[in-house]
C-alpha positions as CSV (number, residue, x, y, z in Angstrom):
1,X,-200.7,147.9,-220.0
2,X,-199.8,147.8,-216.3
3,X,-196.0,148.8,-217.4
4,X,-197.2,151.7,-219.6
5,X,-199.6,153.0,-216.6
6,X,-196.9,153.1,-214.0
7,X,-194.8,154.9,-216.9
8,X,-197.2,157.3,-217.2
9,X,-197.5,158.1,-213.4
10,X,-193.5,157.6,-212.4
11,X,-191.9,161.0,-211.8
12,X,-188.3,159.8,-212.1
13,X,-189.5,160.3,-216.2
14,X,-188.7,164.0,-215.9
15,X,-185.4,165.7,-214.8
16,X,-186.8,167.4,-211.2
17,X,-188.9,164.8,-210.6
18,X,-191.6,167.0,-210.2
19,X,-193.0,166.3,-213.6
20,X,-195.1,163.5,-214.8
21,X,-197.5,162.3,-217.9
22,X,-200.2,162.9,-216.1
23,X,-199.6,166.4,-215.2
24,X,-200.4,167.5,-218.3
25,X,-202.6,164.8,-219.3
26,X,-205.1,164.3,-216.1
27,X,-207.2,161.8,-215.2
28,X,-209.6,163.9,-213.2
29,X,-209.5,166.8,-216.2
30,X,-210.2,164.2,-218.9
31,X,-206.5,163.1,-219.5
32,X,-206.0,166.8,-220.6
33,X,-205.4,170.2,-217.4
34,X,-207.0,173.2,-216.9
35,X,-204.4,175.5,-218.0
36,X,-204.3,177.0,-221.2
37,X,-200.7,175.9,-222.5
38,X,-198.7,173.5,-220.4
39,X,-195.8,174.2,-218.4
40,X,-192.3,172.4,-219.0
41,X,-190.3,170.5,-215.9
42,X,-188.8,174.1,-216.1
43,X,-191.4,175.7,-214.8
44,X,-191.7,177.6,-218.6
45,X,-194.8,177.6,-220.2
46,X,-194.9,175.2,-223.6
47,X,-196.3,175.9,-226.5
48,X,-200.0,174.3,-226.9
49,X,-202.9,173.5,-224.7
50,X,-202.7,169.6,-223.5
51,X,-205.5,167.7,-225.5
52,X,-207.0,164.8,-224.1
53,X,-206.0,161.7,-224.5
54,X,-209.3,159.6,-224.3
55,X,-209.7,158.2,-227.5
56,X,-206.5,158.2,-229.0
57,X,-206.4,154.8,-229.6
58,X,-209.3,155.1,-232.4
59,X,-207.0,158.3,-234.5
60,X,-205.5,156.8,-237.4
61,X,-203.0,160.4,-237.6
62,X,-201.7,162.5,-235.0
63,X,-200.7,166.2,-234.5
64,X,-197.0,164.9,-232.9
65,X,-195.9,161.2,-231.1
66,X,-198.0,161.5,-228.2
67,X,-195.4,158.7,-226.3
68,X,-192.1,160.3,-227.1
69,X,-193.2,163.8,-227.9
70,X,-192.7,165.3,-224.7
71,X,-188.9,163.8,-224.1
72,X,-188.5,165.5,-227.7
73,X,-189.6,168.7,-227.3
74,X,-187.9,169.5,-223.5
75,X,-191.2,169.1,-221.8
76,X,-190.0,166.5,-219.8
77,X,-186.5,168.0,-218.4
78,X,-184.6,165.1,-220.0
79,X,-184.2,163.2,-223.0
80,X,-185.5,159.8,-223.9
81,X,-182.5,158.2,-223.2
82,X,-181.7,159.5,-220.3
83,X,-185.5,158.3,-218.3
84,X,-183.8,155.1,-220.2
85,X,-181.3,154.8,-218.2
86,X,-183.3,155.6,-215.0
87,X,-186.0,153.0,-215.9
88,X,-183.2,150.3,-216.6
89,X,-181.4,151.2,-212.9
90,X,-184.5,150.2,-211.2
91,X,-185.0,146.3,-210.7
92,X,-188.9,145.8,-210.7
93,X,-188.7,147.7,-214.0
94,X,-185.8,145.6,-215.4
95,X,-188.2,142.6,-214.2
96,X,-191.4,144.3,-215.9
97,X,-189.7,145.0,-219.4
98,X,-188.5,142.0,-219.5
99,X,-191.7,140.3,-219.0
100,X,-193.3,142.7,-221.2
101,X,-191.0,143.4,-224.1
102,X,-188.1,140.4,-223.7
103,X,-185.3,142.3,-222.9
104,X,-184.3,145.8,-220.9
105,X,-185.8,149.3,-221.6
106,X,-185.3,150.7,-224.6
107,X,-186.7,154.5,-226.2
108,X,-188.7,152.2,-228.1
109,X,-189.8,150.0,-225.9
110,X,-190.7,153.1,-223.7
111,X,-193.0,154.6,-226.2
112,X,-194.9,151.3,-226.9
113,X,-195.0,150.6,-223.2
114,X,-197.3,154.3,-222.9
115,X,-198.6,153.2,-225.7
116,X,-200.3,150.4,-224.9
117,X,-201.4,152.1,-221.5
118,X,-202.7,155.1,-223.2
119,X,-204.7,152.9,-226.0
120,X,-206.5,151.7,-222.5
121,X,-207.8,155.1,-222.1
122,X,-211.4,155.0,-223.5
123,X,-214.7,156.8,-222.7
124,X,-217.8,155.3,-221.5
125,X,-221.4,155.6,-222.6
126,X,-223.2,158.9,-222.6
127,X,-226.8,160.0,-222.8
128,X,-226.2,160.9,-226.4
129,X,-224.8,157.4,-226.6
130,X,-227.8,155.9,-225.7
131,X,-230.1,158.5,-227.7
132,X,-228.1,157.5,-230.8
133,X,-227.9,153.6,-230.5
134,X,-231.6,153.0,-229.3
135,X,-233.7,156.4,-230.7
136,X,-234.9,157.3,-227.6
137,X,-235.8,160.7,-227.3
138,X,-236.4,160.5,-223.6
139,X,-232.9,159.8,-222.9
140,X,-232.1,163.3,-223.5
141,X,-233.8,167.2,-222.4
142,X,-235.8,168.7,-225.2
143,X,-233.3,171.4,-225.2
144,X,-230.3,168.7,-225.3
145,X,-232.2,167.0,-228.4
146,X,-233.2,170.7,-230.0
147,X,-229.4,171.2,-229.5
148,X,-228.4,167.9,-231.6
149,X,-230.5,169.1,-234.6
150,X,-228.8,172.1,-234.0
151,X,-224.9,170.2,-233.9
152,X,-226.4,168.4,-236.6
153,X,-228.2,170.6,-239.5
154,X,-228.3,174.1,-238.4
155,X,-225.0,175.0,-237.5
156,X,-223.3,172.3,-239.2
157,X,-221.1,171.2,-236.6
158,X,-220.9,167.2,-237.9
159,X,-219.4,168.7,-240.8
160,X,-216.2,168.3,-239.4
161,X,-217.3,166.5,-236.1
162,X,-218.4,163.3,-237.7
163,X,-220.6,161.6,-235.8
164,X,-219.5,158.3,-236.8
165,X,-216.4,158.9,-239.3
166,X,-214.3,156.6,-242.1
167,X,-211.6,154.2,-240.2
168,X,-208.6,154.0,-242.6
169,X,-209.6,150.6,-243.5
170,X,-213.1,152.4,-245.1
171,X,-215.3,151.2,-242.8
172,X,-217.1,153.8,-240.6
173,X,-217.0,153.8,-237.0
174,X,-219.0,152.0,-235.0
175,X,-218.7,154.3,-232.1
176,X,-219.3,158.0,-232.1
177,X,-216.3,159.8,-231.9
178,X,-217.3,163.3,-233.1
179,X,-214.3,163.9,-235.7
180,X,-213.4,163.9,-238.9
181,X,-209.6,163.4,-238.2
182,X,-208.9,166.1,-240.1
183,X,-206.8,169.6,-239.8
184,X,-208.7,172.6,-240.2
185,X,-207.7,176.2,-239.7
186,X,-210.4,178.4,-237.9
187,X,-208.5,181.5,-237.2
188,X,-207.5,180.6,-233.9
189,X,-203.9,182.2,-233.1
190,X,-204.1,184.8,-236.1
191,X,-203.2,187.7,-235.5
192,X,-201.3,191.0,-237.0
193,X,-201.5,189.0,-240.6
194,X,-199.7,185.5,-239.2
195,X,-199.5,182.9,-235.9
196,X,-197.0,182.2,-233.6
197,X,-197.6,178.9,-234.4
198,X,-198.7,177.3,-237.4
199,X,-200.3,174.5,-236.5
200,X,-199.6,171.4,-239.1
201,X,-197.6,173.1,-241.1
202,X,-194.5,172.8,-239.3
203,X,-194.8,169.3,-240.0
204,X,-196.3,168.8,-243.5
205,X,-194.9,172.1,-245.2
206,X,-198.2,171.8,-246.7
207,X,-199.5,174.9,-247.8
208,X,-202.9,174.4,-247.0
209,X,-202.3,173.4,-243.3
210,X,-200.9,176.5,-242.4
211,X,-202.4,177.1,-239.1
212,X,-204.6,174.1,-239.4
213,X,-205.0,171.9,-235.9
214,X,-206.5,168.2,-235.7
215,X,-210.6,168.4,-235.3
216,X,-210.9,167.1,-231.5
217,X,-213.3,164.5,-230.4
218,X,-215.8,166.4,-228.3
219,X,-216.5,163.3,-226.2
220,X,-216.0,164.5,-222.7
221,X,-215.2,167.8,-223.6
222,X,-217.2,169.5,-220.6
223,X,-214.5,167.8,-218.7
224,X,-211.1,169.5,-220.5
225,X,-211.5,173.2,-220.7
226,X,-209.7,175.5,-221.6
227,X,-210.1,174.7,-225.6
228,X,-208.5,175.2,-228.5
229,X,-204.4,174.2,-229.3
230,X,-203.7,177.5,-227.7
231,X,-206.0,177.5,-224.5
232,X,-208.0,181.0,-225.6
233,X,-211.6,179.6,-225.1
234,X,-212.2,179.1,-221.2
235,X,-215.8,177.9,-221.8
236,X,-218.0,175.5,-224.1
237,X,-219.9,179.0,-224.6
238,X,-216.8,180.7,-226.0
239,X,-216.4,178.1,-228.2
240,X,-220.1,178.0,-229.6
241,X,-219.5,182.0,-229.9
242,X,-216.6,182.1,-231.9
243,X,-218.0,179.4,-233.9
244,X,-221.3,180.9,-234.2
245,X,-219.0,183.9,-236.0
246,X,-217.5,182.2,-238.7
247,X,-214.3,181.8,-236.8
248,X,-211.3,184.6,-237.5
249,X,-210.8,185.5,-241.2
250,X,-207.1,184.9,-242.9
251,X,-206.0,184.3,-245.9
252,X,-206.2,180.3,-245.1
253,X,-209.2,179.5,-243.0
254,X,-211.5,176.7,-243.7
255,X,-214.0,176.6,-246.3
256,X,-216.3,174.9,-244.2
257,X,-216.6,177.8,-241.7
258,X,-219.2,180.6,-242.1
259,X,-221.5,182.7,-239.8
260,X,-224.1,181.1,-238.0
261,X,-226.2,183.4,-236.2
262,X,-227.2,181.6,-234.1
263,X,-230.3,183.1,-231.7
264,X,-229.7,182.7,-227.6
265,X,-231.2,179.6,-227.0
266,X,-230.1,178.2,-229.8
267,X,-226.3,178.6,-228.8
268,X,-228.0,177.3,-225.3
269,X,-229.2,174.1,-226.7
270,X,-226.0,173.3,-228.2
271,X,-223.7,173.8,-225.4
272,X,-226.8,171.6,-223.3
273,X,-226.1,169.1,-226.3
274,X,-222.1,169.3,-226.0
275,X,-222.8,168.8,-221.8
276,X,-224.9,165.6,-222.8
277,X,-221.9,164.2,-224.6
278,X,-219.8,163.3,-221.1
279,X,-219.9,159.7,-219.8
């Protein structure tokens, strides 16, 4: 784990040297930034929003390789091989891999290295934690608990952010991680009758994940905004809005989502509920 972390902070992993992991996936933002796509070691802006990476040990699918990925796609400035060859010309991280892995840096043993580090990164207990494990009502505000009726029945929200989903070994999670691992499409990037990026599609070639994205966690989420795979939502609020719409018709959104109409204080209580999930 200690390998993987200094990975993941070590600048000499992008081409400048001005880029690291963590400037896209921030510990004070909830390993994800405040901007609404990332921006490459280029200075050009990427393609997608950063998502967090608390959690991630407990998805059994990803959208892309969260180790590798960024060497892949450019973000980096270099190619795997090359932060390689810069890991292996450094002796404390020949003497580190090797104590590690058995032998010098590899791409492989790279990835598994951030890995492991990144599998360390795991929230805490919330208020809803402790509202959920011992049924205590007075662990939350009456508007935070009207607001997880509200997540819950109402608007339907646990429909696709399971409180406590299926593992892939068909057990269901002992810990709430408010997902159903899933990729839906909502709308979000259509526009003049297609998207500029089309979500899991790209990889699958599955028809029905055209413009679908992986349902988030929302553990922490107060903590990672802007929202959504392309940054549009600035603010929990947003989010409950659009949701509280139906999302944006095409000719592939979700069955799941429909209008909610949601009065003032309802929409209220749920974004107090969504606040109430942060550890």
């Amino acid at each position: 784990m200690s390998l993987g972390q200094r990975l993941f902070f070590d600048a000499r992993l992008s081409g400048t040297g001005a880029k690291v992991c963590a400037s896209c996936h921030s510990p004070g933002y909830a390993y994800a930034e405040p901007c609404w796509v990332s921006i490459n070691d280029n200075g050009k802006l990427g393609r997608r929003n950063a998502p967090s990476l608390l959690d991630v040990a407990f998805l059994p699918r990803l959208m892309w390789q969260p180790a590798l990925g960024p060497f892949e796609r450019g973000e980096m400035g270099i190619g795997v091989d090359q932060a390689v060859q810069r890991v292996n010309s450094d002796p404390q991280y020949i003497h580190l891999f090797r104590a590690a892995l058995g032998g010098f840096a590899t791409a492989d043993g790279l990835g598994r290295a951030l890995a492991s580090y990144q599998r360390t990164l795991v929230t805490r207990e919330s208020r809803v934690d402790r509202f959920l494990a011992n049924n205590d009502a007075a662990t939350l505000s009456p508007m935070e608990r009207d607001g997880y009726e509200i997540f819950t029945r109402r608007a339907a929200c646990a429909n696709c952010h399971h409180l406590f989903p299926l593992m892939p070994d068909g057990r269901q999670s002992s810990r709430a991680l408010y997902s159903d691992f899933q990729f839906h499409n909502l709308g979000v990037g259509y526009k003049a009758g297609g998207y500029d990026d089309v979500g899991r599609f790209e990889l699958s070639r599955l028809p029905n994940e055209w413009g679908a994205f992986r349902t988030p966690s929302l553990r922490n989420s107060a903590k990672s905004p802007p929202y959504m795979h392309d940054g549009s939502f600035g603010t929990l609020e947003e989010v409950v809005e659009f949701y509280n719409g139906g999302g944006r018709p095409n000719p592939n959104i979700s069955p799941v989502l429909r209008p909610v109409n949601l009065a003032a204080y309802e929409k209220a209580a749920l974004v107090a509920f969504l606040l109430a999930l942060t550890d």
